[in-house]
N, C-alpha and C positions, 0 to 999 in steps of 0.2 A: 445400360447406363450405370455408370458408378459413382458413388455417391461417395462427399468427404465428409467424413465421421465429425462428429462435433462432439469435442468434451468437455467437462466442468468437471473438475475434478482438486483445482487450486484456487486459493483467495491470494486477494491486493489488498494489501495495508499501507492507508497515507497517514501517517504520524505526525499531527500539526501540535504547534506551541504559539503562542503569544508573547514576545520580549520587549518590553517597554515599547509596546502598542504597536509594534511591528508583527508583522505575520511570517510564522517560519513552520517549514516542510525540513521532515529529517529524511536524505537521504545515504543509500550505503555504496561502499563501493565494493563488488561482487569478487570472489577469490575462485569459485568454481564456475558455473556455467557461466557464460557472458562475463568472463574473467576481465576483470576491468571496468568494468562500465558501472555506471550510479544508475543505483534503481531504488523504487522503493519497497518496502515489506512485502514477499509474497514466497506460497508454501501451499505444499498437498496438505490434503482434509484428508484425516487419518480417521478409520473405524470406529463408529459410536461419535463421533463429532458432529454438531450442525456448523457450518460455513464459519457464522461468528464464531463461533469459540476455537477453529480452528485461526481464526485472524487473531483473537487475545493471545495464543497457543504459541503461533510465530514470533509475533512481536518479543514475547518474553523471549523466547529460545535466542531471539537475534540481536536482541540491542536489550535485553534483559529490563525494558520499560513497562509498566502496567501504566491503564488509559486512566483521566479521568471519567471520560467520557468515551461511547464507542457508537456511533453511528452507521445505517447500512446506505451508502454515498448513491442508492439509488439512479448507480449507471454500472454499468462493467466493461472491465478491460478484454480487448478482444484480439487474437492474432493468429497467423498460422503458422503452424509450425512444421516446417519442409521432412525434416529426418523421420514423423510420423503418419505425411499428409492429412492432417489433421488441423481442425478449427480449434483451439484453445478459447473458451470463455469463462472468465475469473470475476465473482462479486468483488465489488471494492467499500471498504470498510474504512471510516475515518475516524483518527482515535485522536484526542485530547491529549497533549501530553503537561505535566507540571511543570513549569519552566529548571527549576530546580533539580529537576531529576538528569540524572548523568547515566551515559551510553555505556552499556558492556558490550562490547562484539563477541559473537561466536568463529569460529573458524572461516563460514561461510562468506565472513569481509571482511576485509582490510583497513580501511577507512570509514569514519562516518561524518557528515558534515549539515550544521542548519542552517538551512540558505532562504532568502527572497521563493517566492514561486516564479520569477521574472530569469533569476540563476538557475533555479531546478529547470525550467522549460529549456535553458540553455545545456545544462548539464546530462541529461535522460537522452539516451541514444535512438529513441520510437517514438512516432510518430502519435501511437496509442495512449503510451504514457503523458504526454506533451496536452491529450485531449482530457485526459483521467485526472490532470494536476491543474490547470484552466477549471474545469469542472467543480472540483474541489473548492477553488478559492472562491471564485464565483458564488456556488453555494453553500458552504459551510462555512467561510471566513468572512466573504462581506458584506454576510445576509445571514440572520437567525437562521439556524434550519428548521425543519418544522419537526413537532417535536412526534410526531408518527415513526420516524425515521430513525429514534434515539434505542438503543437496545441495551436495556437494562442487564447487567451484567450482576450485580449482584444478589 
């Protein structure tokens, strides 16, 4: 019997804001893998990292944002990935972000854009993502989270 490897080896970062009482999700649009498509923050955990601080790690590198807050979104993204036959399993971390605060992109994307969760579900090309962003607003936007879940970064 052969068996398909299961790895964890990257984090998913949802980058939410609040805009005159509206709820916004920042997404990117990608330059290299899955050239094209809006996704959101996510990246290998590099040596000597824990998961979170590889999601604070990303976020800078990619849209040059620090969180108010960073929570651990207590679900993970999941998919398989054909060129490796491999199961990919990704924590997913949701970060606060300061309305005021402005995007830097790295190479990595082209575009970035703050949409409804109603547009991201329409924008995000997986099925995965679509349940990871539901997820989110759900319970992080339109319900206290609970404060177990909050990860103190400083």
């Amino acid at each position: 019997m052969q068996e398909i490897p299961i790895r964890c080896h990257a984090v998913s970062l949802v980058a939410v804001r609040v805009v005159n009482g509206k709820n916004e999700v920042l997404l990117l649009r990608r330059t290299r893998t899955l050239q094209g498509e809006w996704c959101q923050i996510a990246g290998a955990v590099e040596t000597g990292e824990t998961a979170w601080q590889a999601a604070i790690r990303e976020l800078a590198e990619e849209t040059g944002l620090v969180p108010i807050t960073l929570y651990s979104g207590d679900v993970c993204e999941q998919f398989y990935e054909p060129h490796l036959d491999a199961i990919s399993i990704l924590p997913v971390f949701i970060a606060t972000i300061d309305p005021t605060s402005s995007v830097q992109l790295n190479p990595e994307h082209s575009d970035y854009c703050w949409v409804s969760f109603n547009d991201a579900d329409r924008m995000v090309p997986f099925a995965g993502q679509r349940k990871v962003l539901r997820h989110v607003e759900a319970e992080f936007m339109l319900r206290v989270p609970s404060h177990h879940l909050e990860i103190k970064v400083a």
